[in-house]
C-alpha positions, 0 to 999 in steps of 0.5 A: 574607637575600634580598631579596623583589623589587619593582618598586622594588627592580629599579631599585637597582644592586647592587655585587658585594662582593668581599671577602666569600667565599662560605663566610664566614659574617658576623659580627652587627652589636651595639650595647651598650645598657643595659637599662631598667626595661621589659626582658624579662629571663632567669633570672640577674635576681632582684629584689623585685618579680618573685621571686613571678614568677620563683622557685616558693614554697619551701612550694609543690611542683613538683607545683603545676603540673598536666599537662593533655593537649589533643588537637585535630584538624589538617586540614594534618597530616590527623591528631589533634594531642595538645598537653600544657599543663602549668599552675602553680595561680597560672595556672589563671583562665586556663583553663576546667575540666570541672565535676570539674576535671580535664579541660582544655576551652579557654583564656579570651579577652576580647571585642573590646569590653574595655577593661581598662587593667590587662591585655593582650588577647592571648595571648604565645606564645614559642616557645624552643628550648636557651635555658632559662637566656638566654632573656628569658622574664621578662615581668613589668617588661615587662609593668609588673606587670599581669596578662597570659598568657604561654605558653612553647612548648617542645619534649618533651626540653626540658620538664624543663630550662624547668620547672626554670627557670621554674616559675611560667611555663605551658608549651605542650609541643610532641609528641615527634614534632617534637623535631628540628623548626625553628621552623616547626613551633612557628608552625604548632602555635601558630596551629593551636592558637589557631584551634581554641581560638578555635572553642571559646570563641566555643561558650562564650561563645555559650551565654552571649549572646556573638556570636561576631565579638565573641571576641578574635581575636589573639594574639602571638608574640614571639620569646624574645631581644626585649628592649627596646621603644621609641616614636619620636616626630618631633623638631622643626626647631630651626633652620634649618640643623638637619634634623627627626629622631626621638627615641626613649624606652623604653616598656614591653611592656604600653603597646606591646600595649595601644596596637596593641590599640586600633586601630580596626576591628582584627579587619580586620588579618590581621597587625600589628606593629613595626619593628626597631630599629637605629642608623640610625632617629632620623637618618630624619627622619619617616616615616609612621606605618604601613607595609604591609610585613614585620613578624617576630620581635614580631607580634600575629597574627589567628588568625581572618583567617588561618585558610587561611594556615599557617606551613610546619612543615618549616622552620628558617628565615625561616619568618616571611618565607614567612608574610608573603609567603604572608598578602600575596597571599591579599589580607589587611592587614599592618601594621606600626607605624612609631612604635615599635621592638623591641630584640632581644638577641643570644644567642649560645646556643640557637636553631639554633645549637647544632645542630652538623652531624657524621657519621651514623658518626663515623670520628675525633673530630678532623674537620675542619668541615662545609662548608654545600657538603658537606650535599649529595651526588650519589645513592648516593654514597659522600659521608659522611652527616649526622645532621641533618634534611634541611630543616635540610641543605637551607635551609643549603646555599641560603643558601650555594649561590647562585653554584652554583645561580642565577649568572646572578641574582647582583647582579641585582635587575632579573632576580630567581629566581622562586620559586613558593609559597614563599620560601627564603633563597639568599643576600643577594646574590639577590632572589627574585619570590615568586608564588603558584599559588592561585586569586585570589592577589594578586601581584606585576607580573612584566610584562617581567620576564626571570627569572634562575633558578625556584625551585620547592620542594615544589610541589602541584598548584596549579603547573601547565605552564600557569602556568609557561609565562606567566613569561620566562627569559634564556637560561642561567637556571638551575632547581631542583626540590627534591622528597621522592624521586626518584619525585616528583622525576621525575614533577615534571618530566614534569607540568610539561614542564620539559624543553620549555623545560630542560636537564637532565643525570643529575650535576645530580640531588642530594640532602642528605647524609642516609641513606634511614632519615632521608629525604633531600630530593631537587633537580635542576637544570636550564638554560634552553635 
């Protein structure tokens, strides 16, 4: 990935590693890790204790779960979004009926002020993807047992296989519309959902007495591979030739929840969460036990602070990223819980790796491989068009595109790439300067900073000539402007008066290797003069 630029991070000295290949694609780093009593586990766990969790009752029907339809309207997508909830009989306390029963109104949310010690607060969304049999969707030794609401958020062609497998689970089933999408849009739909549900219960709960700052206001998305939590705690010097370091115990989801649950003044926090774990952890030594920074894959979300910041629906990857950058420089707190960590399986299915990247018409069955390089072509070309999404195209031709599009920032994190109002993944060995173009944003001190390339994606009319024109370029920096035609592509480029300060020539115009019917993703690319 690439790192997010910093004041801090223009004074590290990158070395270019020149065993690596640009198409090679790295191997994950694993650890072999015993699992606890506490982890989250998937359909091949059977025990005792969670079989009622796990199984449906053999006297008990499928139709035991009711389909419930809920439409609500999205001021983003600027139309009405019909979500199907489909809910088991064992889960519907969780939810409030119409007086007849039939109709779906909201789901229930505690109040700030609960304290129940046999509960969590928070919704668990997990959004789950080609993982019905190896996601960890069984929560209940997680969760030691106590009482908790956990959503699996699918999409439409995929409900029958996850109901199948997890009949006792309730479902959030995604419209048909986004059966091709990433994972953005399950983020964007999720939080989308969980404000407008948020509106609803504090009217209910208002008719009963409630103030409405008083409602619950998170929720938690947890990412379908988390599989282990861990506290740590500071390991004392015992010896003078012994340096203080960490040690870590496995904790169980529910202690992690409630701990976060209780901080004080927790509707100030826009974002909260914990840090990865990995090997080097415990040789740290202390560390401070909160820190403002990047927390993804486990995060309890405030869904009312947050109103105004949406996920990026169109997105495959590194959505949560772009999430944080975006909550960041509108002024909201992130905060991320230093003294625990979260363990995350490496499933090897699922997710967006088995979506396989073939010719829209294929001409023999024993092609070679796609390269990430070949998912663009230049326009009415007669390169082989892809049956894959153009964003998907798009996001996995950056990652692997850097020495073409941004060679001046390679191994040069003092002169990073200006992206924007957005963070895109172009590679690990370029650090990108996320700006944002709102009004009262809070950004990073690019003063003095030459950039090395301007990542612009997607722009809105917040970006303007006047802004660009306050940013430095090194001479040979290098543009893209990635936009959804041609049309817009141009007008771009004149709005902005790019071609004031950029260099543009007719074979540096691209797009993904899509057919018109599936609306490829146009860029150009430029050089600063």
């Amino acid at each position: 990935m690439s790192p997010v630029y910093t004041e801090q991070l223009s004074r590290v000295k990158q070395e270019a590693n020149k065993e690596t290949k640009v198409e090679e694609p790295r191997k994950r780093e694993t650890v072999s890790m015993m699992l606890t009593k506490y982890s989250a586990y998937n359909t091949f766990h059977h025990c005792e204790q969670c079989h009622q969790y796990m199984d449906i009752n053999p006297a008990a029907q499928m139709t035991d779960s009711t389909l419930h339809a809920f439409t609500f309207s999205s001021s983003m997508l600027g139309e009405e979004v019909q979500l199907h909830f489909i809910i088991p009989k064992s889960k519907e306390n969780h939810f409030v009926f119409s007086k007849q029963g039939k109709h779906l109104e909201s789901m229930r949310l505690p109040l700030v002020s609960d304290k129940n010690l046999n509960a969590v607060k928070s919704p668990i969304f997990t959004p789950s993807s080609g993982r019905h049999e190896h996601g960890l969707l069984n929560l209940y030794h997680a969760m030691e047992g106590i009482s908790h609401l956990h959503l699996l958020v699918v999409k439409e062609y995929e409900m029958p296989l996850y109901r199948k497998y997890w009949p006792n689970h309730i479902m959030l089933v995604l419209p048909g519309m986004f059966n091709n999408a990433g994972v953005g849009a399950a983020r964007f739909l999720i939080k989308e959902l969980s404000y407008h549900n948020l509106e609803l219960e504090r009217n209910r709960l208002e008719e009963l007495g409630v103030k409405r700052q008083c409602v619950w206001p998170f929720i938690v998305v947890m990412d379908d591979s988390c599989v282990l939590w861990n506290i740590h705690s500071v390991q004392e010097q015992s010896s003078p030739s012994m340096e203080p370091g960490s040690t870590n115990k496995n904790v169980s989801l529910k202690s992690v929840l409630q701990h976060i649950e209780a901080t004080p003044k927790i509707v100030h926090y826009a974002i909260l969460g914990i840090q990865k774990w990995n090997s080097k952890l415990n040789s740290r030594g202390s560390k401070p036990p909160f820190s403002r920074c990047h927390v993804h894959d486990f995060i309890l979300l405030n869904v009312d602070l947050t109103q105004n910041v949406q996920y990026d629906l169109n997105r495959y990857f590194c959505e949560d990223v772009d999430f944080n950058l975006r909550t960041n420089s509108s002024g909201l707190l992130i905060c991320r819980f230093n003294n625990f960590s979260l363990m995350k399986k490496h499933i090897q299915v699922g997710g967006q790796k088995d979506f396989a990247i073939k010719p829209k018409i294929m001409v023999s069955e024993s092609m070679a491989p796609i390269m990430p390089l070949q998912y663009v072509c230049a326009p009415d070309s007669e390169h082989t068009l892809l049956a894959a999404p153009a964003q998907f195209l798009l996001e996995k031709f950056l990652q692997h595109a850097t020495y073409k599009l941004f060679p001046k920032a390679i191994h040069n994190f003092k002169n990073p790439v200006l992206a924007i109002d957005c963070y895109l993944n172009i590679g690990p060995e370029v650090a990108i300067c996320y700006v944002s173009s709102r009004p009262h944003s809070i950004n990073v001190n690019c003063e003095g900073v030459f950039f090395s390339g301007l990542l612009l994606y997607l722009c809105d009319s917040f970006v303007g000539a006047d802004l660009l024109k306050k940013f430095k370029f090194l001479k040979g920096a290098t543009l893209c402007v990635i936009c959804q035609d041609r049309s817009s592509l141009r007008q771009t480029i004149v709005r902005l008066e790019l071609e004031d300060e950029w260099q543009f020539r007719l074979r540096d115009e691209f797009q993904t290797a899509n057919s018109i019917d599936d609306k490829p993703l146009y860029f150009l690319t430029g050089r600063h003069i």
